[in-house]
C-alpha positions in Angstrom: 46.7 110.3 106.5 45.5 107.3 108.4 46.1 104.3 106.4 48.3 101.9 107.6 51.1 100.2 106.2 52.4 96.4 106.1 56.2 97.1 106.4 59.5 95.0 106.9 61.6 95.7 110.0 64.0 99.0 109.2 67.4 97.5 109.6 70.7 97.4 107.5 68.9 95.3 104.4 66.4 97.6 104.0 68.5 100.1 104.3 70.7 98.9 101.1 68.0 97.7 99.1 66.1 101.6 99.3 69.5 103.5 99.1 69.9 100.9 96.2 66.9 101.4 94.5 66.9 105.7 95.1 70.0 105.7 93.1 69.1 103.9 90.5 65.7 106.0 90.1 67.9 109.6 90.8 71.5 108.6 89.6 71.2 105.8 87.8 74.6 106.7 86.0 76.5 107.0 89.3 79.9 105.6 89.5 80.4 103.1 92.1 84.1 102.8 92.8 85.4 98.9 93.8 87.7 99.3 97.1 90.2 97.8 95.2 90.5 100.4 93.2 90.6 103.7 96.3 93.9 104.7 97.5 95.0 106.4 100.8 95.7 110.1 100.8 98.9 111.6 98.9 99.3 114.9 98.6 99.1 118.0 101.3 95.9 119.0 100.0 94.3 115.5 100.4 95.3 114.4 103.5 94.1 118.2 105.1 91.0 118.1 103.0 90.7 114.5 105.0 91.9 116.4 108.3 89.6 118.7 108.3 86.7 116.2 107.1 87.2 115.3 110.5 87.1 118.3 112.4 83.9 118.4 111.3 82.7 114.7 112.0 83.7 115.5 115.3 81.9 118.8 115.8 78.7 117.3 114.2 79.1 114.0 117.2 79.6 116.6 119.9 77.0 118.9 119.1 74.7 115.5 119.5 76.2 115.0 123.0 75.6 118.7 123.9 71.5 117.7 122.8 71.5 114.6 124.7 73.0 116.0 127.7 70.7 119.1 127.8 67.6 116.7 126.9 67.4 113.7 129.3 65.9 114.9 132.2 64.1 117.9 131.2 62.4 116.2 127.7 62.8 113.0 128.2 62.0 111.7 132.0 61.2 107.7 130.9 64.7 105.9 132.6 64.0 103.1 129.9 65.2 106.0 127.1 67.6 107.7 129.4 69.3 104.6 129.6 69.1 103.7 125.1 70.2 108.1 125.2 73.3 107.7 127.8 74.9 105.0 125.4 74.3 107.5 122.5 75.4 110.1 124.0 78.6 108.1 125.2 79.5 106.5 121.8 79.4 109.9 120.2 81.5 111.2 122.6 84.2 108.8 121.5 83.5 109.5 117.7 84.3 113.3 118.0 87.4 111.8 120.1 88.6 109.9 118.0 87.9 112.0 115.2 89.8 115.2 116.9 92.9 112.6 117.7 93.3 111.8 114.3 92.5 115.1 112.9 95.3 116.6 115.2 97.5 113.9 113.3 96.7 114.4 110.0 96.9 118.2 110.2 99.5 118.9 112.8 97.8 121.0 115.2 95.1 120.6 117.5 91.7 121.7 115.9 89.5 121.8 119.3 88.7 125.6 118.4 87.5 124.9 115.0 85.4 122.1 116.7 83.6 124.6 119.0 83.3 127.1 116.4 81.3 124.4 114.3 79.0 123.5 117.2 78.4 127.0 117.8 77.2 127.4 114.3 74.8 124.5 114.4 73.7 126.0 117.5 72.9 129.9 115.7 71.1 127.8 112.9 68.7 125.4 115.0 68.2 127.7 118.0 66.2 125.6 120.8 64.5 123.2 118.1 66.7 120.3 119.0 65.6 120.8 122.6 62.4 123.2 123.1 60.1 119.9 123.2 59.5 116.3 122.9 58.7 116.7 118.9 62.0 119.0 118.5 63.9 116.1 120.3 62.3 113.7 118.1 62.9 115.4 114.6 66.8 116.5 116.0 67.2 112.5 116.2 65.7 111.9 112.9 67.7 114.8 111.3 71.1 113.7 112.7 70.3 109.7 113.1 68.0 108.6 110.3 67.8 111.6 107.2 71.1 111.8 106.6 71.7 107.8 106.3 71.4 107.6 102.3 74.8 110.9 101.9 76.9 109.0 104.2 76.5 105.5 103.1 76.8 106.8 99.1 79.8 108.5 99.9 81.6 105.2 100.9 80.5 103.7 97.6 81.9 106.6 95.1 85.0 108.0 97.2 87.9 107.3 95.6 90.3 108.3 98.7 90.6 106.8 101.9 91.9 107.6 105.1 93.5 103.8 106.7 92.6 104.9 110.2 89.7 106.7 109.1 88.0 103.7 107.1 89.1 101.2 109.5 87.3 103.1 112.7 84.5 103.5 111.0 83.7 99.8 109.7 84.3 99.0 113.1 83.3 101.4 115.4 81.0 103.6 114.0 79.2 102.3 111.3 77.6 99.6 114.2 76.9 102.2 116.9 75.1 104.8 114.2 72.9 101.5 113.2 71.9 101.0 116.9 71.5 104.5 117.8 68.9 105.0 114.7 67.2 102.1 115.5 66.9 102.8 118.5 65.2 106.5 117.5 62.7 104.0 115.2 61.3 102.2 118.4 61.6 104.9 120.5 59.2 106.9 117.8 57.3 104.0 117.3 56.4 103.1 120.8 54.8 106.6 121.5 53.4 106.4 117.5 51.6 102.8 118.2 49.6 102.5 121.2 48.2 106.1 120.4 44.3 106.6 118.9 43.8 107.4 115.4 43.1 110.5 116.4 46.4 111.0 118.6 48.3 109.6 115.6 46.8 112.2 113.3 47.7 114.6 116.2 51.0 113.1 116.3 51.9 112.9 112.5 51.3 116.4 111.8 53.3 118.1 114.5 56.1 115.7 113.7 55.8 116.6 110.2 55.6 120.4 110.9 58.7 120.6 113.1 60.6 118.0 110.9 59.9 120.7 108.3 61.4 123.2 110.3 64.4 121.5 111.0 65.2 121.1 107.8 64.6 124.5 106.6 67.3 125.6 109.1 69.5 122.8 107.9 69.6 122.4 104.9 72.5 125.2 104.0 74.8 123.4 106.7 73.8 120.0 105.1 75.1 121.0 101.6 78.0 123.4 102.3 79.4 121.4 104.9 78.2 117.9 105.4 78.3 117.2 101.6 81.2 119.5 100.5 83.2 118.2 103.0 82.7 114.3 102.0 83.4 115.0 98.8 86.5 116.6 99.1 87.9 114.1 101.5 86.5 111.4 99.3 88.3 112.5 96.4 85.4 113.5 93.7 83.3 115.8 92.8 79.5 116.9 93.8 77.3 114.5 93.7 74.5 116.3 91.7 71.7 114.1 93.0 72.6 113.8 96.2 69.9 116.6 96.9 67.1 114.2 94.8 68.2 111.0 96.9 68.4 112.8 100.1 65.1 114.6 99.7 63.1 111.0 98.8 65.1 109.1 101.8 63.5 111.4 103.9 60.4 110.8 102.7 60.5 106.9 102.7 61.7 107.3 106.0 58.9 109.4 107.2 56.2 107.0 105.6 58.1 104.6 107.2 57.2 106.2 110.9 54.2 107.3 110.4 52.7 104.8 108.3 51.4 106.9 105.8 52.2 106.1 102.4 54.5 108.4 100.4 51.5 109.6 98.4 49.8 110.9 100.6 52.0 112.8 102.7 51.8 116.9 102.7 54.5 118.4 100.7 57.8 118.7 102.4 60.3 121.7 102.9 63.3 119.8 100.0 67.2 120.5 100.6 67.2 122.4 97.2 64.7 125.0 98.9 65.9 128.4 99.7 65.8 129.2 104.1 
């Protein structure tokens, strides 16, 4: 697990050409649906299903502020990060803002209780992991930053239904901030990863790898019955069968990515389709 890799820079290209090139190797039938051809919500049922799509969005951004908050000063002590961590935690902040503003619209009541009740939950699954350490810290940001990249961005390619103000916030608001606060995690990750020994790195790689394994183990129920479901139904389709497949070999690409170890040679790791 020491060879190293000659890599392009992780940004938005490489992002589309791998999500690009996982779906055509896991869902090579898949559907893509031309924005000409999505419409806005109609009935009751669509526009709570879309309501409540946001609930969760905003209960998902919140719970990252609560890690954040709890994190800098106690984990992470470098003011160079504090600083890249306070404009996360503020632009999620706004997110689950926005996101309980216009799911108080769309559904006619204000959902604040289902919010906490959501963070609570992600709270009784992961326990301390997001915050026990440095490497829980670091595989929290991957899991809610970087893993979950390749669900969200297919979702906008097959949905059939979309919210106006939902779409239109998102192109412009969040869709830029989640590409700077993931690249952000990247450097952060690989300033620590590349001035250490290839000892340290070995060190390094296999705790990251063990606690990124736990992580997912703990998440991967929310991941598929919330996270997934959720999208779907506000997107107007139906499961996305190889969502699991594409999700599962992200992660992996990305984690060969940080740790320069090709995908080959990495140690097995916990899937999504694994029972907790």
């Amino acid at each position: 697990m020491t060879a190293t890799l000659t890599k392009p820079a992780w940004d938005f290209e490489y992002e589309t050409q791998l999500l690009d090139r996982l779906v055509a190797q896991h869902a090579p039938n898949l559907p893509v649906v031309d924005r000409s051809e999505t419409r806005p919500p109609e009935t009751p049922e669509e526009i709570k299903n879309i309501g409540q799509y946001r609930v969760f969005a905003a209960a998902h951004d919140l719970f990252i502020v609560q890690a954040i908050a709890k994190a800098i000063g106690p984990i992470i002590d470098d003011p160079h990060w504090q600083l890249i961590l306070s404009r996360q935690l503020g632009d999620d902040g706004v997110h689950a803002l926005d996101s309980v503003l216009r799911a108080r619209e769309l559904l006619g009541y204000d959902p604040i209780d289902e919010v906490n009740q959501l963070i609570q939950a992600q709270w009784d699954d992961l326990g301390d992991l997001p915050i026990r350490d440095w490497f829980g810290f670091a595989a929290f940001q991957l899991h809610y930053e970087l893993h979950n990249v390749a669900p969200f961005l297919l979702n906008g390619k097959v949905g059939r239904i979309k919210d106006p103000e939902t779409s239109s916030y998102f192109a412009d608001k969040v869709i830029p901030d989640e590409a700077v606060h993931r690249y952000a995690v990247i450097d952060w990750w690989k300033e620590r990863y590349d001035a250490a020994s290839v000892d340290e790195k070995a060190e390094l790689a296999a705790k990251l790898l063990e606690v990124d394994n736990e992580f997912q183990r703990r998440r991967s129920a929310n991941l598929k019955n919330n996270y997934w479901h959720k999208g779907y139904l506000a997107a107007g389709i139906d499961d996305i069968e190889e969502i699991g497949d594409i999700y599962d070999a992200w992660r992996r690409e990305d984690l060969s990515y940080l740790l320069d170890i090709p995908i080959d040679q990495l140690p097995p790791l916990v899937s999504v389709h694994d029972d907790a």
